[in-house]
GULUM-95172 format. One record per residue (C-alpha): residue number from 1; x, y, z; residue in three letters. Coordinates in nm, 2 decimals, m for minus. Each point is the difference from the previous one (the first is absolute). Example, Ala and Ser with C-alpha at 12.3 -4.5 7.8 and 13.67 -1.06 7.14 Angstrom:
+-----+--------+--------+--------+------+
|  nr |   east |  north |     up | rest |
+-----+--------+--------+--------+------+
|   1 |   1.23 |  m0.45 |   0.78 |  ALA |
|   2 |   0.14 |   0.34 |  m0.07 |  SER |
+-----+--------+--------+--------+------+
//
This chain:
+-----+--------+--------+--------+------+
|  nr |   east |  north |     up | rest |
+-----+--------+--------+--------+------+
|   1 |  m3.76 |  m0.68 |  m2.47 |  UNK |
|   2 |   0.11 |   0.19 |   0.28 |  UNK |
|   3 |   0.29 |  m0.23 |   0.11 |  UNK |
|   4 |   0.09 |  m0.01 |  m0.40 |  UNK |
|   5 |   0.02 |   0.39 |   0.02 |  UNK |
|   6 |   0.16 |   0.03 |   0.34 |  UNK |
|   7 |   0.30 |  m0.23 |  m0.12 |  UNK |
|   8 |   0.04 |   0.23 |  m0.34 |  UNK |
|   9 |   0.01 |   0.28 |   0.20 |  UNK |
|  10 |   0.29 |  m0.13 |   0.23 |  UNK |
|  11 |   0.24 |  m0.14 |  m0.32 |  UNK |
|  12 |  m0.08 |   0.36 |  m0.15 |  UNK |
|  13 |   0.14 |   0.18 |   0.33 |  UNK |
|  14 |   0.29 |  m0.24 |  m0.04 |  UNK |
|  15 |   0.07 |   0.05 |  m0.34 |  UNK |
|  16 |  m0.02 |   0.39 |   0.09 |  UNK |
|  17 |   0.22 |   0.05 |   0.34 |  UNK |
|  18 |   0.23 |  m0.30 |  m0.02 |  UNK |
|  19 |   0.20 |   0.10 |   0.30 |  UNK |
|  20 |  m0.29 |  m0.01 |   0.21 |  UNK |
|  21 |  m0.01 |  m0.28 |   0.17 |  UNK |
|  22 |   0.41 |  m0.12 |  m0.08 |  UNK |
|  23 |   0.23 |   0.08 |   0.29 |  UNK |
|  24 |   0.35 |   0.04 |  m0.09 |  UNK |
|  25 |   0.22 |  m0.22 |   0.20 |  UNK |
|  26 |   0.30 |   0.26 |  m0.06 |  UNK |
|  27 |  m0.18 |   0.25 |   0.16 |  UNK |
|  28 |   0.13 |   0.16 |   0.32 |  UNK |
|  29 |   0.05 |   0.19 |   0.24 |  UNK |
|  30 |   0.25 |  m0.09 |   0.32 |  UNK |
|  31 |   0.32 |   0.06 |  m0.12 |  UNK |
|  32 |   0.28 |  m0.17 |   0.18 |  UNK |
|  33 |   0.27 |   0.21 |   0.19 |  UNK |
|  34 |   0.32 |  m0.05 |   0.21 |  UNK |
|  35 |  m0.16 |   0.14 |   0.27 |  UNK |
|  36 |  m0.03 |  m0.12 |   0.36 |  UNK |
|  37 |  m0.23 |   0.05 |   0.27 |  UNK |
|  38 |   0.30 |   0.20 |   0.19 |  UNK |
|  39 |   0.02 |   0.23 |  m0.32 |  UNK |
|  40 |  m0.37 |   0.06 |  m0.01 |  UNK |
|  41 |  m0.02 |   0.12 |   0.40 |  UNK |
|  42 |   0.30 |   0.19 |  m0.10 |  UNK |
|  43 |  m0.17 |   0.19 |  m0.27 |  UNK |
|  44 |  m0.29 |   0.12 |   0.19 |  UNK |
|  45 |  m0.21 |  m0.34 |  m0.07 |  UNK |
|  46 |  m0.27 |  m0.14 |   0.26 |  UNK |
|  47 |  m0.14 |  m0.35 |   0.01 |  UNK |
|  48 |  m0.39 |   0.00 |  m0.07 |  UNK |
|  49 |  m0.09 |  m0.35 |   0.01 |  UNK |
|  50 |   0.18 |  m0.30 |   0.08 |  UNK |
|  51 |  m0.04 |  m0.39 |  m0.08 |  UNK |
|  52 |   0.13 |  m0.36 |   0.15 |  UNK |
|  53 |  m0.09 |  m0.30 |  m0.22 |  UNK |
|  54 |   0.17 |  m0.35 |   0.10 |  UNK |
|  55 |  m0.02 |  m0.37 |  m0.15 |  UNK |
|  56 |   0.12 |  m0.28 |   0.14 |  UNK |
|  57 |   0.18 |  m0.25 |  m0.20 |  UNK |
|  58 |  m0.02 |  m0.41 |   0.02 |  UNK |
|  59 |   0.38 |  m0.02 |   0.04 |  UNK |
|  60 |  m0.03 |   0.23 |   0.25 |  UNK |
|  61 |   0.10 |   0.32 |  m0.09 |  UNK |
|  62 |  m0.19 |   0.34 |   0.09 |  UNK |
|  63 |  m0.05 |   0.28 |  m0.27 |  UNK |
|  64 |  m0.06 |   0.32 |   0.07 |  UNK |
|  65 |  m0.10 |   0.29 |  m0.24 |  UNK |
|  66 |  m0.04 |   0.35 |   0.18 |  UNK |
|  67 |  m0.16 |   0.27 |  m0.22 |  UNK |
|  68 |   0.06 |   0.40 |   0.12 |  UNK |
|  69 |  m0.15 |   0.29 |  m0.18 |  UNK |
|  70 |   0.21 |   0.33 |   0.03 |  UNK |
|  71 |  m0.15 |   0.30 |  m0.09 |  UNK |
|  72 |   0.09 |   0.40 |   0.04 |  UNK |
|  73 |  m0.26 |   0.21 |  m0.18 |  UNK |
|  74 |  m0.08 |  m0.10 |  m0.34 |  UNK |
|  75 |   0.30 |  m0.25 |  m0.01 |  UNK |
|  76 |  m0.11 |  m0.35 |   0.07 |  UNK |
|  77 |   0.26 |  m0.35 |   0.06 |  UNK |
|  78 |  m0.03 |  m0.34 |   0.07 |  UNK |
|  79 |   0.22 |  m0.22 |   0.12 |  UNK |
|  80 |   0.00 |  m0.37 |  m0.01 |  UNK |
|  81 |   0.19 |  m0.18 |   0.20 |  UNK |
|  82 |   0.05 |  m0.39 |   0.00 |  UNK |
|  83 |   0.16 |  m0.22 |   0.24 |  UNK |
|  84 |   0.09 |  m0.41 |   0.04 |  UNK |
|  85 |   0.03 |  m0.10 |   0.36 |  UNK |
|  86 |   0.08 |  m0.33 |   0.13 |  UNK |
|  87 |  m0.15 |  m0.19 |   0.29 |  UNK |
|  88 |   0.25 |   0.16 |   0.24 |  UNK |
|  89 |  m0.12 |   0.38 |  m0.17 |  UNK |
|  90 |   0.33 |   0.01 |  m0.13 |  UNK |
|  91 |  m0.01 |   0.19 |  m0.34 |  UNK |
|  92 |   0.11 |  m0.15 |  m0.27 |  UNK |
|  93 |  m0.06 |   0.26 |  m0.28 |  UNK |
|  94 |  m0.14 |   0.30 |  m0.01 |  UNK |
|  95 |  m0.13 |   0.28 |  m0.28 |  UNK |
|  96 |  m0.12 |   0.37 |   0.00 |  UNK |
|  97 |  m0.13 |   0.18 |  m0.29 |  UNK |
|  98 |  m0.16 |   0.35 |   0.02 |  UNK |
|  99 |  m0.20 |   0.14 |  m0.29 |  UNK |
| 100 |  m0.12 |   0.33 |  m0.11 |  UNK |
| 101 |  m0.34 |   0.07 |  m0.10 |  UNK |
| 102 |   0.01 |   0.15 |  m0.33 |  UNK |
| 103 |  m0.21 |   0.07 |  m0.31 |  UNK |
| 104 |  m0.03 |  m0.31 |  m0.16 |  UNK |
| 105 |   0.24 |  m0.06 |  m0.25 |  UNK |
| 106 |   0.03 |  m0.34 |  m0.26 |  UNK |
| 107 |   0.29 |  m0.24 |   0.15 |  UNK |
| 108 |   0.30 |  m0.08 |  m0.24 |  UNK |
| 109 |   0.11 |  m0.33 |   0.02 |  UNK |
| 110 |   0.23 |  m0.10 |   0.28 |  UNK |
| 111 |  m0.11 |   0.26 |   0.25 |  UNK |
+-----+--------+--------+--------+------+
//
């Protein structure tokens, strides 16, 4: 009886504030920039926290993802940056993105 009106109760809250418990996947809020990390110290930016993550690779390559967060008052970045080494640590491609936090906003498609 009590399970029976437990289970009503929780299809009722569902039926009442949909958007609840659904996520949108199109929500965000980084917004990619041109940026770099030399543009951010020039602008008055500090780094607040810093990452390293690697993985090794069975062929033998190394990859590296480094993750900065900028910040200067209430402005906050973070950069990503992801690099493929060989076994000599020569690199063989490298990427930087920085991104703005911002109020969320829905993604359009292709961004």
């Amino acid at each position: 009886m009590v399970t029976r009106k437990l289970i009503n109760i929780i299809i009722i809250a569902f039926l009442i504030f949909p958007k609840v418990g659904i996520a949108n996947p199109n929500l965000d809020q980084w917004l990619d920039t041109d940026k770099t990390y030399k543009d951010l110290i020039d602008e008055g930016y500090e780094v607040k926290s810093y990452s390293i993550s690697d993985i090794k690779t069975g062929n033998g390559l190394i990859l590296l993802l480094f993750v900065t967060v900028l910040q200067k008052q209430n402005d906050l970045y973070e950069c990503q940056e992801y690099q493929t080494m060989d076994q000599n640590l020569e690199t063989l491609d490298m990427t930087l993105i920085c991104k703005q936090l911002v109020q969320p906003y829905v993604r359009g498609i292709g961004t």
